[in-house]
C-alpha positions as CSV (number, residue, x, y, z in Angstrom):
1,X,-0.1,40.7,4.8
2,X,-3.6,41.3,6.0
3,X,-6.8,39.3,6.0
4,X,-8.2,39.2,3.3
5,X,-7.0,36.4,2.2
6,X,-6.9,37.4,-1.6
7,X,-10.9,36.9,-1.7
8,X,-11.8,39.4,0.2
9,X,-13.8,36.9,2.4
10,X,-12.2,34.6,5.2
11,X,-13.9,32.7,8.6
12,X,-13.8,31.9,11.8
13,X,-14.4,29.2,13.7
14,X,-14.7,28.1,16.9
15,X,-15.9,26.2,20.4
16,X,-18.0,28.7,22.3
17,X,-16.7,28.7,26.0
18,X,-20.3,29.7,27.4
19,X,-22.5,27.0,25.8
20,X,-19.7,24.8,23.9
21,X,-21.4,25.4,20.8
22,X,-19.2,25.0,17.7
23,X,-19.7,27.5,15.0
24,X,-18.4,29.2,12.0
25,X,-18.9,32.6,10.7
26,X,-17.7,35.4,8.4
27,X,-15.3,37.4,9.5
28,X,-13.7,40.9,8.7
29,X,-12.1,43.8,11.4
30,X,-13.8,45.2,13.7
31,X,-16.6,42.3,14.1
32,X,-17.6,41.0,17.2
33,X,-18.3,37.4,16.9
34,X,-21.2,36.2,18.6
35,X,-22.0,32.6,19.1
36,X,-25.6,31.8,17.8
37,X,-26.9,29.6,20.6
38,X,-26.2,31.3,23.4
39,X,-25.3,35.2,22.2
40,X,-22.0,35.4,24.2
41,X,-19.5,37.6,22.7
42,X,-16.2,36.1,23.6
43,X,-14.2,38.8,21.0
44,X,-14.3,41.3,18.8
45,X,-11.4,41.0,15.6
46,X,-8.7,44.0,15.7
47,X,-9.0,46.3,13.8
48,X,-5.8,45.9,11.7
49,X,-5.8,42.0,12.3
50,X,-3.3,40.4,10.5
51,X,-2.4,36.7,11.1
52,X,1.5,37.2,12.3
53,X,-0.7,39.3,15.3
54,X,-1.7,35.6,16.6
55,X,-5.2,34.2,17.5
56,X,-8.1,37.0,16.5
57,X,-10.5,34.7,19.1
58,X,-8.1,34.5,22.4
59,X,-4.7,36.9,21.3
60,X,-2.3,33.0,21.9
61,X,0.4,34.1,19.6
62,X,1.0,30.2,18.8
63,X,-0.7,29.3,15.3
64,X,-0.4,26.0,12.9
65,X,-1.3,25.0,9.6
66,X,-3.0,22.1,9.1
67,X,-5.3,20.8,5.5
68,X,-9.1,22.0,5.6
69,X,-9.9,18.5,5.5
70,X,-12.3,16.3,7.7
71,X,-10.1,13.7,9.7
72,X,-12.6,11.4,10.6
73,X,-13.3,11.1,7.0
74,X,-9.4,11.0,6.4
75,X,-9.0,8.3,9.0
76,X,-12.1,6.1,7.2
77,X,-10.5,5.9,3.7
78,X,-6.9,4.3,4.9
79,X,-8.5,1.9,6.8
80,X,-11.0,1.2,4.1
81,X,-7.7,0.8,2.0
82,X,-6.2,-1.4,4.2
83,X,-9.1,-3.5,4.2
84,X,-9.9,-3.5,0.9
85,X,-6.3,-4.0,-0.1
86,X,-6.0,-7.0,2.0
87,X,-8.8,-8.8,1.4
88,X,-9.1,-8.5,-2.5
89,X,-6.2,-7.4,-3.7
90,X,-2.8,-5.2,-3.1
91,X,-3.6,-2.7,-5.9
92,X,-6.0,-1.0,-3.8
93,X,-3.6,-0.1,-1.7
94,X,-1.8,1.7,-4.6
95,X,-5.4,3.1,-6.1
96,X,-6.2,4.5,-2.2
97,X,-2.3,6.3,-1.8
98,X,-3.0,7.9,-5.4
99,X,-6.4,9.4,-4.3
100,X,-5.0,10.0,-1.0
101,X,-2.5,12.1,-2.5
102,X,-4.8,13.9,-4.6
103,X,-7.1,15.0,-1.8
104,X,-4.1,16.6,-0.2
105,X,-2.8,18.6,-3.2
106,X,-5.9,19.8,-4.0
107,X,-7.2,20.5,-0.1
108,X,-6.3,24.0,1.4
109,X,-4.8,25.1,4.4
110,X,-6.3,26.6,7.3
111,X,-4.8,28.1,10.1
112,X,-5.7,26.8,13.8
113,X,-4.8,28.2,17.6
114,X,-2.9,26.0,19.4
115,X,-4.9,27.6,22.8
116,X,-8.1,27.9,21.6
117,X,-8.5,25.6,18.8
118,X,-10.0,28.6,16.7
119,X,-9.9,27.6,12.8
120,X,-9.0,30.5,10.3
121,X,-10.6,30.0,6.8
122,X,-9.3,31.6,3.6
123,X,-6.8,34.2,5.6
124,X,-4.0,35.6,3.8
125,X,0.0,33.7,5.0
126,X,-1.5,30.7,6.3
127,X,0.8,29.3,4.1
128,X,4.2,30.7,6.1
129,X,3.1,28.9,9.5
130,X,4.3,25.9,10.7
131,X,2.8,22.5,10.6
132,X,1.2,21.2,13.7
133,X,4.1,20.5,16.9
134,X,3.1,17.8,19.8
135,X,5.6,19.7,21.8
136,X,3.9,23.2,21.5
137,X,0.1,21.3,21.6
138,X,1.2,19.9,25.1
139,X,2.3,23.2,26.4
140,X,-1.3,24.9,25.6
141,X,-3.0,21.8,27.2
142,X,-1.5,21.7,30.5
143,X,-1.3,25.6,30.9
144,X,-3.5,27.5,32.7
145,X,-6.1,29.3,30.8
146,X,-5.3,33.0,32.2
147,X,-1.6,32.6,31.4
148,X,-0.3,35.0,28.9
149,X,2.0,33.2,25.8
């Protein structure tokens, strides 16, 4: 497994811990990412970097899969479902959890870091992780920042 991801092409992306600028950039080995506001270099990618290696950004060995899909977005259809399925009528509950369903077959996965929130585009076995865990999630929040996983 390495990461290409089959295109040849994956990303990055990332809260700068400088500036707290979010940004996303093309990746490959070797590169030192650089956040554009502020020009803080907070890593460099591996050489060989493969996913099961953990976190290119911060080395946390802990990584989920979650859909590439905006939540907020996510979060405004069902409750525009709801509404709309109360108000007028119950089939648009039924036409909302159709295209509900479709989004999420046809949305890909991305893999995420449970310590630094990093998000890996288009990276080859993102597929194999696991779904996100509360359990591990609370770990990484109340652990100390220097703390090796």
């Amino acid at each position: 497994m390495n990461l290409s991801g089959g295109q040849g092409e994956w990303t990055v992306a990332f809260e700068c811990d400088d500036c707290g600028w979010y940004y996303r950039q093309q990746a490959a080995p070797s590169q030192e990412l650089t956040c554009p506001q502020c020009g803080i270099s907070p890593a460099t990618i591996p050489p060989a970097w493969a996913l099961e290696q953990g976190c290119p950004v911060c080395g946390c060995r802990h990584l989920y899969r979650r859909k590439d899909f905006n939540q907020l977005l996510g979060i405004a259809l069902v409750g525009l479902g709801a509404v709309l399925g109360v108000l007028i009528s119950y089939w648009f509950l039924l036409a909302f959890s159709l295209l509900d369903w479709v989004i999420y077959r046809r949305i890909a996965d991305l893999a995420a870091c449970y310590r630094c929130a990093a998000e890996l585009r288009g990276v080859d076995g993102t597929a194999l992780l696991e779904v996100f865990d509360h359990h591990t999630a609370e770990i990484y929040e109340f652990k100390p920042a220097g703390e090796k996983t």
